[in-house]
N, C-alpha and C positions, 0 to 999 in steps of 0.2 A: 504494500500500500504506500502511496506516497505520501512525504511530507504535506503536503498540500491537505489530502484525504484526513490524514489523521487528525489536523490541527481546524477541520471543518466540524461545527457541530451538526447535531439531526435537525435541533432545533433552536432558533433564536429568538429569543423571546423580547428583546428590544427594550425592557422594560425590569425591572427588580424581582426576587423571585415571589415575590405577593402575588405577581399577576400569573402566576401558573395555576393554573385551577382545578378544578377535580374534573369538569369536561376535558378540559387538553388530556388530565391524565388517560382519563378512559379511554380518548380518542386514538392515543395512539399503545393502548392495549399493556398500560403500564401497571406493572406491579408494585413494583419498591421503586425507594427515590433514596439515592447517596448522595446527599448534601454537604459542601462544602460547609464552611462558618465563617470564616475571615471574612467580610464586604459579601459575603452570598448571603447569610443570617442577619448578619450584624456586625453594623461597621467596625472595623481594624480596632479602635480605640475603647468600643463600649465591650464591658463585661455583664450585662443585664440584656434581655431579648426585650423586642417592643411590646405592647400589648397586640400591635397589627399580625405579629407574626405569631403569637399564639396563638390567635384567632385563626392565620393561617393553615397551623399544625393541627387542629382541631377540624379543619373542615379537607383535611388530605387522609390525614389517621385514616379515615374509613375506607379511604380505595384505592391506599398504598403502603404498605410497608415504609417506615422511614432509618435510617440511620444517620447517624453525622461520623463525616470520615474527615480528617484536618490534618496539614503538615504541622499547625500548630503543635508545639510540644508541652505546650502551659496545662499539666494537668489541673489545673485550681479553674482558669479562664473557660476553655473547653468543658471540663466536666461539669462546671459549674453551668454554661448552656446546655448542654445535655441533659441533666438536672431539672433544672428549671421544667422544659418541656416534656420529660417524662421519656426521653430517648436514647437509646444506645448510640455509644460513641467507640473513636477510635484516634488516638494523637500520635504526630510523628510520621506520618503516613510517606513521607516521599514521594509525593507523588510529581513526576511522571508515573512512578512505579505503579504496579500493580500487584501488588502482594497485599496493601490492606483494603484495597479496594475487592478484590475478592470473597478476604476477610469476610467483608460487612455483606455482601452477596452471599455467599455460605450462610451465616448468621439468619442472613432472611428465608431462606430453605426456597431460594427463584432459580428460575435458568436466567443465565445469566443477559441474554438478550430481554425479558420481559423486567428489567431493572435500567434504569435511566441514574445516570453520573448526571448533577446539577451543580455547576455552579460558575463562579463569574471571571475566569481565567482560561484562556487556550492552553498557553504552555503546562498547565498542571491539570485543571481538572478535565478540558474537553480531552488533549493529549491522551492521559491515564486512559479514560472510558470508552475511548476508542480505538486504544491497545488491546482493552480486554473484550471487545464486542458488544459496550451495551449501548443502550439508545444516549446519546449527548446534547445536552440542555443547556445553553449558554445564556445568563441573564446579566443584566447591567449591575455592578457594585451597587448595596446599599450602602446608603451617605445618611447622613443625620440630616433634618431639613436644613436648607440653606447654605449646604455645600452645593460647591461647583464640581462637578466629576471631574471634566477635564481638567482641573487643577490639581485636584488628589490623586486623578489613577494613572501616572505618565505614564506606570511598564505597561498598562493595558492598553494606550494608547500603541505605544512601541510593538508590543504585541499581536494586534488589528495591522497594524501597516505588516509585518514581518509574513505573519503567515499568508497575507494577500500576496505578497511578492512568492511564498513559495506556493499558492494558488487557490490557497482556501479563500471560499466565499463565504459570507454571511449574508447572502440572499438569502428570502424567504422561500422554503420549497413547497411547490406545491403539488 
């Protein structure tokens, strides 16, 4: 598979991962959902979830499996979001790799195609999830109100240009 291929998600969601819904899930015959947490959950800075996103976690529970997989290594930051929400985790994760990304797919008793990798990074999370074959969900960083993305997310920036030159698209597919 090429660079290009792998650093394309399935899906783009243009928007933060609040706006994933339990239609999209269905729609594309999703089981589980391996969630980043850094800017995918909750912005880089904050250690408490929003209430928006509990609300989110609450209206997925029921038509997907969830886990949270993080290169974060902060067992206190990490565990303590997973906590909070009531959800298994995993820190440390390295990912490009895919060894805990697995992990967390084992854990959910899925094949590994009806599990969708989400979150807001090419080079780590779409990368990972489409080393190991599963569906790929790319959503915008959560920011705190009244951040500017492009001001805080430069590698994402850098990363958008980078894999476009090696051929990934983030057109809508349809």
């Amino acid at each position: 598979m090429s660079w290009g291929k792998l650093l394309e998600p399935d899906l783009f969601l243009e928007d933060s991962i609040l706006s994933l819904t339990p239609e999209i899930v269905k729609e594309y015959d999703l089981k589980g959902l391996v969630l980043d947490v850094d800017d995918t959950l909750v912005p880089i800075r904050e250690i408490q979830v929003s209430e928006y996103l509990r609300q989110w976690v609450e209206q997925i529970r029921p038509v997907a499996a969830l886990w949270l997989v993080s290169n974060n290594i902060s067992e206190a930051r990490i565990g303590g979001i997973a906590r909070s929400l009531n959800l298994p985790y995993i820190t440390g994760a390295a990912k490009p790799s895919r060894r805990k990304l697995r992990q967390a797919v084992t854990g959910m008793n899925l094949p590994v195609e009806k599990v969708a990798m989400v979150g807001d990074r090419l080079f780590t999370d779409v990368l990972a999830g489409n080393r190991l074959g599963m569906f790929t969900i790319l959503v915008e960083p959560m920011v705190n109100p009244g951040e500017i993305l492009q001001t805080k997310h430069p590698v994402r920036s850098v990363e958008v240009w980078v894999s476009q030159i090696l051929g990934a698209s983030l057109a809508k597919k349809k």
